[in-house]
py3Dmol code that shows the C-alpha trace and the ligand (Angstrom):
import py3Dmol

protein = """\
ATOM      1  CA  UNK A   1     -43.061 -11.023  93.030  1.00  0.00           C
ATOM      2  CA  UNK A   2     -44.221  -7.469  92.511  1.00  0.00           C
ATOM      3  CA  UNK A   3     -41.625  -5.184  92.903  1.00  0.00           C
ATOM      4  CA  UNK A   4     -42.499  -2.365  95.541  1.00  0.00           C
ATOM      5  CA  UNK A   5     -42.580   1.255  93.765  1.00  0.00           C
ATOM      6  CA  UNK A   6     -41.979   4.301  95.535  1.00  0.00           C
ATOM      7  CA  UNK A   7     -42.629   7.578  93.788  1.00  0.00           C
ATOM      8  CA  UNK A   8     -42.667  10.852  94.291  1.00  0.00           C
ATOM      9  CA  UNK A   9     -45.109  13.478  93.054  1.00  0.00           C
ATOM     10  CA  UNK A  10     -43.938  17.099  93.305  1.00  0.00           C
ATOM     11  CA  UNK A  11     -47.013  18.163  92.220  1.00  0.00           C
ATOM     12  CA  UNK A  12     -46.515  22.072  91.539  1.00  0.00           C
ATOM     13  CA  UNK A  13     -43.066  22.594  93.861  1.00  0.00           C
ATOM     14  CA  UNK A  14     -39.877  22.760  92.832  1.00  0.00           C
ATOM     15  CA  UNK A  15     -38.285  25.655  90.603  1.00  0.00           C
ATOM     16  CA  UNK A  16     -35.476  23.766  87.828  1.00  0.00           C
ATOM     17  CA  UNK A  17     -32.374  24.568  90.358  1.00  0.00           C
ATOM     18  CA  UNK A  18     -34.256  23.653  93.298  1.00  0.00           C
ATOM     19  CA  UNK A  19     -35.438  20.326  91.439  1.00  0.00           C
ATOM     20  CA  UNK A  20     -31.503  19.764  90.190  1.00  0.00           C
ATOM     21  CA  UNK A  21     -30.712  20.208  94.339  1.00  0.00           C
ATOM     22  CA  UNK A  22     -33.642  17.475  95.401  1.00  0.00           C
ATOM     23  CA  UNK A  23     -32.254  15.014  92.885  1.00  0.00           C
ATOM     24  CA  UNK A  24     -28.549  15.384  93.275  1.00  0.00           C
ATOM     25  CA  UNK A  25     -29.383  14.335  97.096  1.00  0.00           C
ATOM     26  CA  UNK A  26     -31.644  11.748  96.637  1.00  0.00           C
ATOM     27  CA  UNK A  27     -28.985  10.311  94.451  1.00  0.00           C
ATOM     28  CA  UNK A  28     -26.381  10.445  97.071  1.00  0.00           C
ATOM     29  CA  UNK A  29     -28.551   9.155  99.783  1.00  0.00           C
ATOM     30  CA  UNK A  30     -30.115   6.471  98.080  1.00  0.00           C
ATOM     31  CA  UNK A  31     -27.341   3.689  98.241  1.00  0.00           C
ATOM     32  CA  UNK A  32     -27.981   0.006  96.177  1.00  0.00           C
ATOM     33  CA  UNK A  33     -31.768  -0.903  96.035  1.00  0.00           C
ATOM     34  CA  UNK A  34     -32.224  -4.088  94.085  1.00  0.00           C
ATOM     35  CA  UNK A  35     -35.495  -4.891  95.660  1.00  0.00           C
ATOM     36  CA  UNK A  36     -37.812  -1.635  94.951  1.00  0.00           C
ATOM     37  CA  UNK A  37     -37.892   0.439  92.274  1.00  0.00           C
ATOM     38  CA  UNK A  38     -37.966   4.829  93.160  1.00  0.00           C
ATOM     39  CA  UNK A  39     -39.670   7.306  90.456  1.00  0.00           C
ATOM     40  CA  UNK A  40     -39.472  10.977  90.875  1.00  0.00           C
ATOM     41  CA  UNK A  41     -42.434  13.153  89.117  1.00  0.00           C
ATOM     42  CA  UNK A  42     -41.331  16.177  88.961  1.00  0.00           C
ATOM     43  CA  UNK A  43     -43.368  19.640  86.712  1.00  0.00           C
ATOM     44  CA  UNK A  44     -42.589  19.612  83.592  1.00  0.00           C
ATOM     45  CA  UNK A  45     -40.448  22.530  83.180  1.00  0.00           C
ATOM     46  CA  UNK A  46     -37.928  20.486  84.894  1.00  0.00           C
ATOM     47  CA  UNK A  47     -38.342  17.043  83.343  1.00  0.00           C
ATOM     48  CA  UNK A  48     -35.642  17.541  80.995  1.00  0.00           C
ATOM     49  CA  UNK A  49     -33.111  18.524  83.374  1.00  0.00           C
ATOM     50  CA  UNK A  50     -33.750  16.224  85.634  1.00  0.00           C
ATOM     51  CA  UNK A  51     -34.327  13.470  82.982  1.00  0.00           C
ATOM     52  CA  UNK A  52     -30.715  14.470  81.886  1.00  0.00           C
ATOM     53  CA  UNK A  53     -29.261  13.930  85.276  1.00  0.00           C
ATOM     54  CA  UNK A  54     -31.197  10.634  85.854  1.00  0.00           C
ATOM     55  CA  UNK A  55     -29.879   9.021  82.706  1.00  0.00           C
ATOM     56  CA  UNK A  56     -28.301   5.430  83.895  1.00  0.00           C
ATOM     57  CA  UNK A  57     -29.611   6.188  87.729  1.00  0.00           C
ATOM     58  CA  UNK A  58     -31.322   4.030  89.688  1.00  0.00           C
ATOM     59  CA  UNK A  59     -34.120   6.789  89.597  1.00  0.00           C
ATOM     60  CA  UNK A  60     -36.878   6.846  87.367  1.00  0.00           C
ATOM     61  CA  UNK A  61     -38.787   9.786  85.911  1.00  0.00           C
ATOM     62  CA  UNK A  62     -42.376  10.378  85.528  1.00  0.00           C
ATOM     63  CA  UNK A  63     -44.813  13.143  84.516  1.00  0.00           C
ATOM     64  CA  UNK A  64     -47.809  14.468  86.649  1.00  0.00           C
ATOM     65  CA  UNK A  65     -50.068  14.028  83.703  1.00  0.00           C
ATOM     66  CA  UNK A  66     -50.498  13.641  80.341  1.00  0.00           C
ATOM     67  CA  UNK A  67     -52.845  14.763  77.163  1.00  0.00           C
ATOM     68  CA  UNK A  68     -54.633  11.982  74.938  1.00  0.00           C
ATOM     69  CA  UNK A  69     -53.418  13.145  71.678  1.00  0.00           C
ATOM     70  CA  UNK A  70     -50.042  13.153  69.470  1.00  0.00           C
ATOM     71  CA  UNK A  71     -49.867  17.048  68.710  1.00  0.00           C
ATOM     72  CA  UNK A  72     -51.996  19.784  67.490  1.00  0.00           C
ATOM     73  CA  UNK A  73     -53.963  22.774  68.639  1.00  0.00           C
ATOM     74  CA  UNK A  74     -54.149  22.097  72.548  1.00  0.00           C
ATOM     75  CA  UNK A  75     -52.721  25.119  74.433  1.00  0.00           C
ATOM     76  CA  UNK A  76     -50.865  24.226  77.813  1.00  0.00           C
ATOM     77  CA  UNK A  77     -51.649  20.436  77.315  1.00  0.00           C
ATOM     78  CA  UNK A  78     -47.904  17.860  76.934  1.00  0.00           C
ATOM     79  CA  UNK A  79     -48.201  15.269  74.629  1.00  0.00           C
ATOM     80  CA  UNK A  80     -46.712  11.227  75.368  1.00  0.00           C
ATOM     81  CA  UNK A  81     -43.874  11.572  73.125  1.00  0.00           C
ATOM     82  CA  UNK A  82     -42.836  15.018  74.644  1.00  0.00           C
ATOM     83  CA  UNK A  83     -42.817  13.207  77.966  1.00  0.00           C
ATOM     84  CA  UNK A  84     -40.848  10.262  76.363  1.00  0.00           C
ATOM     85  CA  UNK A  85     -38.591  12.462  74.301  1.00  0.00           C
ATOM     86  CA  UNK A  86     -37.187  14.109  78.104  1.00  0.00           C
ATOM     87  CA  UNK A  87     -36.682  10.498  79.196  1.00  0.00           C
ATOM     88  CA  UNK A  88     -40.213   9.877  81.252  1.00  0.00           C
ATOM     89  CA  UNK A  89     -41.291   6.250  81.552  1.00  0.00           C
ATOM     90  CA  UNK A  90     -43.965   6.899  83.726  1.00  0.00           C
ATOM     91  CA  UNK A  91     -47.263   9.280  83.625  1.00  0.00           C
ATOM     92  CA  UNK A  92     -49.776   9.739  86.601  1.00  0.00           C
ATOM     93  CA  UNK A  93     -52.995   9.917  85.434  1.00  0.00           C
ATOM     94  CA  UNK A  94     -56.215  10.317  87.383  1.00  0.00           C
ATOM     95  CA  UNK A  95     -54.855  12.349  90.513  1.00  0.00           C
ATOM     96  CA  UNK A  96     -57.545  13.477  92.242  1.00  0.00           C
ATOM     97  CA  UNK A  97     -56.059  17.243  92.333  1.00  0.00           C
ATOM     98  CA  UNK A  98     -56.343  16.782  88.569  1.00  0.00           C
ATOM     99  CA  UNK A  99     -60.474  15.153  88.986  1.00  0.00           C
ATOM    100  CA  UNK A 100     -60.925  18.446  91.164  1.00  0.00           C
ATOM    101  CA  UNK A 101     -59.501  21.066  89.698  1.00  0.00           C
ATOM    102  CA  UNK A 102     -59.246  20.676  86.113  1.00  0.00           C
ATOM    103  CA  UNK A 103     -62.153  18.359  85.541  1.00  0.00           C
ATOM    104  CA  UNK A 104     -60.708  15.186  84.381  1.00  0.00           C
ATOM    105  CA  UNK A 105     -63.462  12.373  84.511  1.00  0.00           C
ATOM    106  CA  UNK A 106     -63.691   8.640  84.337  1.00  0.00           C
ATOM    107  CA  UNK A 107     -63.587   8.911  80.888  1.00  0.00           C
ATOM    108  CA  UNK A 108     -61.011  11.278  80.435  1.00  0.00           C
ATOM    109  CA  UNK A 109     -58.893   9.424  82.905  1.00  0.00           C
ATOM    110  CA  UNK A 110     -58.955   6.385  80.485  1.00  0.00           C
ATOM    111  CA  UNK A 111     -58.021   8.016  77.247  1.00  0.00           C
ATOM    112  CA  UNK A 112     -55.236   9.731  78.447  1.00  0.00           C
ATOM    113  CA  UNK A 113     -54.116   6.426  80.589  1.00  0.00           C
ATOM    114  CA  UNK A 114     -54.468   4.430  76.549  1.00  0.00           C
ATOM    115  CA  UNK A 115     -52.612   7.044  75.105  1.00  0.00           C
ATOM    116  CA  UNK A 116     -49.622   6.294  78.007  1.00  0.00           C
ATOM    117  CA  UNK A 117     -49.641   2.403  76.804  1.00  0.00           C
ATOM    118  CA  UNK A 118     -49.519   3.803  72.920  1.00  0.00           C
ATOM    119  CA  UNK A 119     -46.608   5.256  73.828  1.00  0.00           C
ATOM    120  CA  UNK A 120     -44.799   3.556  76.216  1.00  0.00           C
ATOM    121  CA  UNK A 121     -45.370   4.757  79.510  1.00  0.00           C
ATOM    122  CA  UNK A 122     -46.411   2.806  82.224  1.00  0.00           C
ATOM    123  CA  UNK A 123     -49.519   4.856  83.646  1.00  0.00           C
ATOM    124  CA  UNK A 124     -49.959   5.034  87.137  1.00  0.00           C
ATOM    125  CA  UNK A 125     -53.862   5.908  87.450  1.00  0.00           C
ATOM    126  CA  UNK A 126     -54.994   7.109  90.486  1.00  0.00           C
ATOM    127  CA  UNK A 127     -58.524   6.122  92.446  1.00  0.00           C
ATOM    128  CA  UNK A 128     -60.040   7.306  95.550  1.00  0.00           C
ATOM    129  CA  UNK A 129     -63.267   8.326  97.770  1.00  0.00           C
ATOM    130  CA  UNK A 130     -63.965  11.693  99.562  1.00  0.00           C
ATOM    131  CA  UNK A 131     -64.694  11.998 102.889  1.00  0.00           C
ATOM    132  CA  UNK A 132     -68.428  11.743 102.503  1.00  0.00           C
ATOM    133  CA  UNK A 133     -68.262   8.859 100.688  1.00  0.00           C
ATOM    134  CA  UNK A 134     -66.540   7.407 103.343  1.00  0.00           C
ATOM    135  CA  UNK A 135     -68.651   8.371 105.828  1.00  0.00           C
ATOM    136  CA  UNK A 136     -71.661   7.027 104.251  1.00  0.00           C
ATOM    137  CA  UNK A 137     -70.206   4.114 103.316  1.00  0.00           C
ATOM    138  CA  UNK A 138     -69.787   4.419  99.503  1.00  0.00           C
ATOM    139  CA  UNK A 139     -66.018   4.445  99.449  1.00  0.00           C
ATOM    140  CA  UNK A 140     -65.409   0.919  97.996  1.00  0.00           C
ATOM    141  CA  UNK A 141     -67.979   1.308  95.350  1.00  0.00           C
ATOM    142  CA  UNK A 142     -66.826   4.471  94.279  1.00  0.00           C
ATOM    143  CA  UNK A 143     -63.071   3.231  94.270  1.00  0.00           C
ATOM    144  CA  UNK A 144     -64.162   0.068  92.165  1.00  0.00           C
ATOM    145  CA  UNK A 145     -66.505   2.009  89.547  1.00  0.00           C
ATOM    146  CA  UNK A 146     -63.049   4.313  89.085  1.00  0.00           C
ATOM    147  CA  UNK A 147     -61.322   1.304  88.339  1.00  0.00           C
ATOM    148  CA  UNK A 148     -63.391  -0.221  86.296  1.00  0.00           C
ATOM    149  CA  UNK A 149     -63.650   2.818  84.166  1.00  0.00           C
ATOM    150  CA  UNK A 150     -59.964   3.837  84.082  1.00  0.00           C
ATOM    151  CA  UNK A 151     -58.710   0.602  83.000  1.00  0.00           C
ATOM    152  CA  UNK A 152     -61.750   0.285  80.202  1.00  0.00           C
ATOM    153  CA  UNK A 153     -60.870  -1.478  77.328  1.00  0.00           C
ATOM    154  CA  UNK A 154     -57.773  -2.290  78.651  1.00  0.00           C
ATOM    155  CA  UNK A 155     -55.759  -5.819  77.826  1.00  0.00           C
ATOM    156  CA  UNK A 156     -54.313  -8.265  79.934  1.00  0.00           C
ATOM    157  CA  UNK A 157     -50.687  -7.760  77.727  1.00  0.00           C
ATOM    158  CA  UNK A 158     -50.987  -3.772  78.824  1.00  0.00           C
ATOM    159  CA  UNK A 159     -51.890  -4.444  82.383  1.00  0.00           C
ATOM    160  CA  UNK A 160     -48.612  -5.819  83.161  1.00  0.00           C
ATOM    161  CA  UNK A 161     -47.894  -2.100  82.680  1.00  0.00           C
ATOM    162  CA  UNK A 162     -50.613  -0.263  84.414  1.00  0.00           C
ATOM    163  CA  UNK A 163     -49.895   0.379  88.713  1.00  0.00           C
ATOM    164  CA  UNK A 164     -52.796   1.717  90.520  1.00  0.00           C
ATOM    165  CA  UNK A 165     -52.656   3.971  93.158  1.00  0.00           C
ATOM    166  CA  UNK A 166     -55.136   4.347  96.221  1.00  0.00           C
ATOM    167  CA  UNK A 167     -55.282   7.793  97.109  1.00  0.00           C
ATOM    168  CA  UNK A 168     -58.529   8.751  99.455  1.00  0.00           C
ATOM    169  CA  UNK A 169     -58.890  12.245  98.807  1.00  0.00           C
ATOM    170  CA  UNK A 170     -58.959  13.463 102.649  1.00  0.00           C
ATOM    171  CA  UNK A 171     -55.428  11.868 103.379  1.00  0.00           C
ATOM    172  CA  UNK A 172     -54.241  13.704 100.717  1.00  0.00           C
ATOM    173  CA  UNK A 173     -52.232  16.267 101.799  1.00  0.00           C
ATOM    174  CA  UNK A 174     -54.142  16.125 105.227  1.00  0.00           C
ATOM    175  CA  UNK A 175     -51.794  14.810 107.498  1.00  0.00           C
ATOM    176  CA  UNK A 176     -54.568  11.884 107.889  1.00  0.00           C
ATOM    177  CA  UNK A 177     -53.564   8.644 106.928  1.00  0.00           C
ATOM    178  CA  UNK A 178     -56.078   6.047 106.013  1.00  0.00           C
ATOM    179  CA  UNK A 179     -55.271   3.043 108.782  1.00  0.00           C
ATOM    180  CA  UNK A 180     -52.859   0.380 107.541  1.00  0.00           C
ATOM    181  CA  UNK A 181     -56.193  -2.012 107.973  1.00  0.00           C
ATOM    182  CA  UNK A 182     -58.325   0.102 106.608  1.00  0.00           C
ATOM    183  CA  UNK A 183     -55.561   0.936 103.837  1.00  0.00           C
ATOM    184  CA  UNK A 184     -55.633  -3.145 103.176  1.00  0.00           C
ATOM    185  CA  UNK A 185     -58.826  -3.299 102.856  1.00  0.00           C
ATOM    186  CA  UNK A 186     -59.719  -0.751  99.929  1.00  0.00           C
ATOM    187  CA  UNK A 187     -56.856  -2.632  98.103  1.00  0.00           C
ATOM    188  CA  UNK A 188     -57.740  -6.143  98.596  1.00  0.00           C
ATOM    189  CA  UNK A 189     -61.013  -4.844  96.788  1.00  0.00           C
ATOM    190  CA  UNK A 190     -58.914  -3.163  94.149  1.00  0.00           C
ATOM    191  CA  UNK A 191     -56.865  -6.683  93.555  1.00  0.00           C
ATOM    192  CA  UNK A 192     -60.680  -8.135  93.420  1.00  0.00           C
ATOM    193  CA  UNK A 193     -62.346  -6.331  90.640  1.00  0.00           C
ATOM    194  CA  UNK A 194     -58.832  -6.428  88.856  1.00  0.00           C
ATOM    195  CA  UNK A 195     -59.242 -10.865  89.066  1.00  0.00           C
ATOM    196  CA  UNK A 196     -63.087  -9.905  88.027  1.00  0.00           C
ATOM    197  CA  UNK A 197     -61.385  -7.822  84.896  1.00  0.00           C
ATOM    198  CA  UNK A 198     -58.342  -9.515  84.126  1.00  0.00           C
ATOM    199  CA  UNK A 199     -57.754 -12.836  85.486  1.00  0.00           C
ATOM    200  CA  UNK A 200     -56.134 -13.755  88.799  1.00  0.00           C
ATOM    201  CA  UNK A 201     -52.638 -14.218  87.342  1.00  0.00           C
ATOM    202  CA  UNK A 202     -52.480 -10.594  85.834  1.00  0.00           C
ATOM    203  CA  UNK A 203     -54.060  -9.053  89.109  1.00  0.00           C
ATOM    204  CA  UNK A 204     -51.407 -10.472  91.580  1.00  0.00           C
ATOM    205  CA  UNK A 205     -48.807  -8.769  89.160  1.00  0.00           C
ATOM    206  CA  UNK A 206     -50.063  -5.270  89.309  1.00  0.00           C
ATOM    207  CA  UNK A 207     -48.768  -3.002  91.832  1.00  0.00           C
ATOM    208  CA  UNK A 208     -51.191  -0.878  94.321  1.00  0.00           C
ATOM    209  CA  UNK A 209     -49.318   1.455  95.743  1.00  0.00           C
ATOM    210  CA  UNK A 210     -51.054   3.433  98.300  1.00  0.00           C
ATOM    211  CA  UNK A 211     -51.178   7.515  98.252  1.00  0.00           C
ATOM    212  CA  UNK A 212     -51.948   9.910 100.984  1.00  0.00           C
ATOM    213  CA  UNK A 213     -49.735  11.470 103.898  1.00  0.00           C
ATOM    214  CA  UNK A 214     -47.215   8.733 103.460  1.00  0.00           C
ATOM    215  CA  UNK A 215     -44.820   9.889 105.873  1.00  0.00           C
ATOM    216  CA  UNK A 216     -41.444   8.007 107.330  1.00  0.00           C
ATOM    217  CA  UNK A 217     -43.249   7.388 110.376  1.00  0.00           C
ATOM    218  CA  UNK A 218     -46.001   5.475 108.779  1.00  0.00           C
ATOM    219  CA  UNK A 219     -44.608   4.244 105.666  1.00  0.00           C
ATOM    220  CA  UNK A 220     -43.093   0.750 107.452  1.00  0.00           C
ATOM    221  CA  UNK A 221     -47.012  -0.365 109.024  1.00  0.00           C
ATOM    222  CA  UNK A 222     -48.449   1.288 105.140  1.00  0.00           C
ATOM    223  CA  UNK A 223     -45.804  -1.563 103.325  1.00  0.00           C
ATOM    224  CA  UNK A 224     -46.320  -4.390 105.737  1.00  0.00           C
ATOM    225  CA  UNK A 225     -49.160  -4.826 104.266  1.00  0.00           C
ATOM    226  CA  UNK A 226     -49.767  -7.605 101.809  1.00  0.00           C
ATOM    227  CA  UNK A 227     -51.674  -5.545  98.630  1.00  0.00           C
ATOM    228  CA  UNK A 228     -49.804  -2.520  99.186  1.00  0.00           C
ATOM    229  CA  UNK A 229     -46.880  -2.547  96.351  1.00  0.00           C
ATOM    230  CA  UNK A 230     -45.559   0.935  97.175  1.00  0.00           C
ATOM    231  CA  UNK A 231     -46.238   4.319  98.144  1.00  0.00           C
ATOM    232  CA  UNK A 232     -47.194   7.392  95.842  1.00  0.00           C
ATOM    233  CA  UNK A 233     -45.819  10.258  98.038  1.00  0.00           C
ATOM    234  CA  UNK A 234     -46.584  14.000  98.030  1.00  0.00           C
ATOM    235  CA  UNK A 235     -45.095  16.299 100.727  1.00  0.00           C
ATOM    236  CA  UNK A 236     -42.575  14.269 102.057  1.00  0.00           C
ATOM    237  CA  UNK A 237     -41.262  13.891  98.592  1.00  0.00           C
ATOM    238  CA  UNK A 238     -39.983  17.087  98.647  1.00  0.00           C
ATOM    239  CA  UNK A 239     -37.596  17.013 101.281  1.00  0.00           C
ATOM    240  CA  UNK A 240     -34.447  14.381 100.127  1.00  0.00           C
ATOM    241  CA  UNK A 241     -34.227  13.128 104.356  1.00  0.00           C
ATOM    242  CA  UNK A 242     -38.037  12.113 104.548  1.00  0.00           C
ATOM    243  CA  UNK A 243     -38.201  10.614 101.155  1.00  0.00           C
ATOM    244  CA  UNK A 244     -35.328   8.959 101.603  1.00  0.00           C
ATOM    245  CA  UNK A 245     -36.731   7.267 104.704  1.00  0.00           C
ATOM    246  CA  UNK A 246     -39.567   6.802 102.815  1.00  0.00           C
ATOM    247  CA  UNK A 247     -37.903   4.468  99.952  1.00  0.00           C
ATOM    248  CA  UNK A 248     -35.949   2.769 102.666  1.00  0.00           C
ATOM    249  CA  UNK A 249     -38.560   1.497 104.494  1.00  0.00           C
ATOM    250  CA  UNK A 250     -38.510  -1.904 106.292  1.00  0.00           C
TER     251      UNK A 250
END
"""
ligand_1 = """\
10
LIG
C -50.162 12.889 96.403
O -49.793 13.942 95.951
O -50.496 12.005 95.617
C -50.197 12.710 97.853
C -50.555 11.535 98.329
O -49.834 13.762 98.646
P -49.431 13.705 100.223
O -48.414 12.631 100.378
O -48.887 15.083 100.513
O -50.685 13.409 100.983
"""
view = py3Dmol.view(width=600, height=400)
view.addModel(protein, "pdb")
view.setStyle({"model": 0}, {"cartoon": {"style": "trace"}})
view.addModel(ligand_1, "xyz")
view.setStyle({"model": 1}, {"stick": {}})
view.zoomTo()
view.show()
């Protein structure tokens, strides 16, 4: 019933040929998928080219983030409709390299994850707990109050848009993978305060994928489980063979 969504976030890789060269073999590798669904987030100066070449493909596009507001006097920030305009349907919001290093709160998180909805693209907002909140057992709290605060004022009609993504910060880009139980667990307690929120009907529709060195050697014992709807996928994205592997998985 929920349709597994693997997506890759290029975070700040990828020049506009070298971006062109990723696609163009993740197009020829990918073969007919009718049960998952693959997004590619690549930086922004190469959305529109790679929007361009995605255009009736069975690969969508999404931005690494997006700003709260239509237009104005914002220096270096990309507004919903630009993303829109260059063909994006999707918008990460939340990534904890964002929460880090450019500040964006719980709060923040939510207005630019509203604006997405205003406009049409499905926001994938991510959650997750640092190492010392794992180690002193705070990591499900922590995950939940994100939640709860990302998907403020949010309605059950928009949630049918909304996938979360469970990224513990110290997988990230770590090599460290959270264990498929462990994995399981964080987002049976995401589906939980999502029934709390929204009704048990809209939360076994939304899609959890889980984030943090997904790699093809872990990515089959990551989607056995039951809550986790997909993968969102940073370094082995970047390579066509691993991410390739990565969308096939059994
Ligand atoms: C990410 O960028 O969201 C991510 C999970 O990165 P990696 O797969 O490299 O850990």
């Amino acid at each position: 019933m929920r349709v597994p969504l693997l997506a890759g976030n290029w975070k700040m890789y990828k020049t506009v040929g070298e971006a062109v060269e990723l696609v163009e073999a993740l197009l020829a590798g990918l073969g007919t998928l009718s049960d998952r669904e693959v997004l590619v987030c690549p930086p922004y100066t190469a959305l529109d080219r790679i929007g361009a070449l995605l255009s009736e493909k069975p690969i969508g596009l999404g931005a690494q983030d997006v700003f709260y507001e239509a237009e104005g006097a914002y220096t270096g920030a990309i507004a919903p409709q630009m993303l829109r305009d260059v063909g994006c349907t999707y918008a990460i919001v939340g990534h904890s390299e964002r929460r880090q290093y450019f500040g964006d709160t719980d709060a923040l998180v939510n207005r630019k994850l509203h604006a997405a909805l205003a406009n049409d693209l499905r926001p994938i907002m991510c959650v997750g707990e640092s190492k010392p909140q794992r180690d002193s057992g705070q990591a499900e709290s922590i995950v939940v109050a994100q939640v709860r605060a990302g998907l403020a004022n949010v309605t059950v009609a928009q949630m049918q848009s909304v996938v979360i993504a469970y990224e513990p910060i110290w997988a990230i880009g770590t090599g460290d993978t959270a264990t498929p139980d462990d994995a399981q667990a964080m987002h049976a307690a995401i589906r939980k305060t999502l029934t709390d929120l929204f009704g048990v009907e809209t939360a076994s529709s939304v899609r959890i994928q889980y984030g943090g060195s997904v790699k093809p050697d872990n990515v089959d014992e990551l989607m056995s489980q039951p809550d986790i709807d997909g993968a969102l996928v940073g370094g082995a994205s970047l390579k066509a063979d691993s991410f390739l592997r990565i969308v096939h998985f059994q």
